[in-house]
C-alpha positions as CSV (number, residue, x, y, z in Angstrom):
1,X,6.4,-11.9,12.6
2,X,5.0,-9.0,14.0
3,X,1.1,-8.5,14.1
4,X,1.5,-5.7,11.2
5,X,3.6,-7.7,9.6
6,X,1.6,-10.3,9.2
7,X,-1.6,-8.3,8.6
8,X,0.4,-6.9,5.5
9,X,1.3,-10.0,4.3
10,X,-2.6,-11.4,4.1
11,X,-3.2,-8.3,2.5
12,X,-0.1,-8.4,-0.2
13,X,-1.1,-12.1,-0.9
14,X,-4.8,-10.8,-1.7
15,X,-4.2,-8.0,-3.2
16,X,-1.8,-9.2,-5.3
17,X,-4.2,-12.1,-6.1
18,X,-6.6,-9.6,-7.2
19,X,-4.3,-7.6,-9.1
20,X,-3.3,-11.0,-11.6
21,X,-7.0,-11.9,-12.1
22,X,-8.6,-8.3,-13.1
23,X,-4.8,-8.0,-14.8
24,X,-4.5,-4.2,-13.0
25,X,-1.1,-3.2,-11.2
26,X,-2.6,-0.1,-10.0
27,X,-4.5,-2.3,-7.3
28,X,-1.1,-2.6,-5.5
29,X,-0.7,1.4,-5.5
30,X,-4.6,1.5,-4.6
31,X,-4.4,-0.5,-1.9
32,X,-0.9,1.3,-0.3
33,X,-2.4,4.6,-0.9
34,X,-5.5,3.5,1.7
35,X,-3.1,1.9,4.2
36,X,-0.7,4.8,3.8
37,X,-3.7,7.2,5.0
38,X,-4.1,5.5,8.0
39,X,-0.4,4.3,8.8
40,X,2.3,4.6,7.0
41,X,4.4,1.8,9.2
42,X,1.4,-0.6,7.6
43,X,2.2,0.8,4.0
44,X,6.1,0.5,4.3
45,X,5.1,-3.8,5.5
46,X,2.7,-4.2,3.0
47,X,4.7,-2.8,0.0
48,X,7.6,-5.0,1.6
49,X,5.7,-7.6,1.6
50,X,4.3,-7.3,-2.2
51,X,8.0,-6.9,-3.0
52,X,8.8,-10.2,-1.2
53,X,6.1,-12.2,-2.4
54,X,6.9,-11.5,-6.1
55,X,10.8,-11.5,-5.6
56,X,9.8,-15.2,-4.4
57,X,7.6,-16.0,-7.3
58,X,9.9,-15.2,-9.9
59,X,12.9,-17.2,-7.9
60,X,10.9,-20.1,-8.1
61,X,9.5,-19.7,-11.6
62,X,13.2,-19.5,-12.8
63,X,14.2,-22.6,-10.6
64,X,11.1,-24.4,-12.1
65,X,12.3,-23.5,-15.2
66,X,15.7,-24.5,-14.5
67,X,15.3,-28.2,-12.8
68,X,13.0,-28.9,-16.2
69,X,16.2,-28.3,-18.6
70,X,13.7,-25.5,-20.1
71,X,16.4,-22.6,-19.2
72,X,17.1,-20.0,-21.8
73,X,20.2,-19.7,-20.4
74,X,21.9,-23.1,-21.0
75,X,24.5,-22.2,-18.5
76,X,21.8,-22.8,-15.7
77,X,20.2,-26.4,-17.1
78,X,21.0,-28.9,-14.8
């Protein structure tokens, strides 16, 4: 990755770290609002990466769920 790329990503993992533990979405908009003042090419990474890292945590929350016969969806159970 790229050296903003991978600058947004620390910064996604953290603030999204942040943003479970005081239970406060905003943080992400708080956080891409300073970013965005300063550079909008680190705002576009780190709202990507936010995006990403969630889109990830849900895949493997459902697969979790899936591999443990816990599915909702009995069509997925394995």
């Amino acid at each position: 990755m790229s050296l903003t790329e991978d600058i947004a990503d620390e910064l996604a993992i953290e603030a999204i770290a942040v943003a479970l533990k005081t239970d406060d979405d905003r943080l992400i908009d708080a956080v891409a609002g300073v970013i965005g003042a300063s550079s909008q090419t680190m705002e576009e990474a780190f709202l990507t990466a936010v995006r990403v890292r969630r889109a990830e945590t849900r895949a493997r929350e459902m697969l979790a769920e899936i591999s443990s016969g816990k599915s909702r969806d009995k069509r997925l159970d394995l």
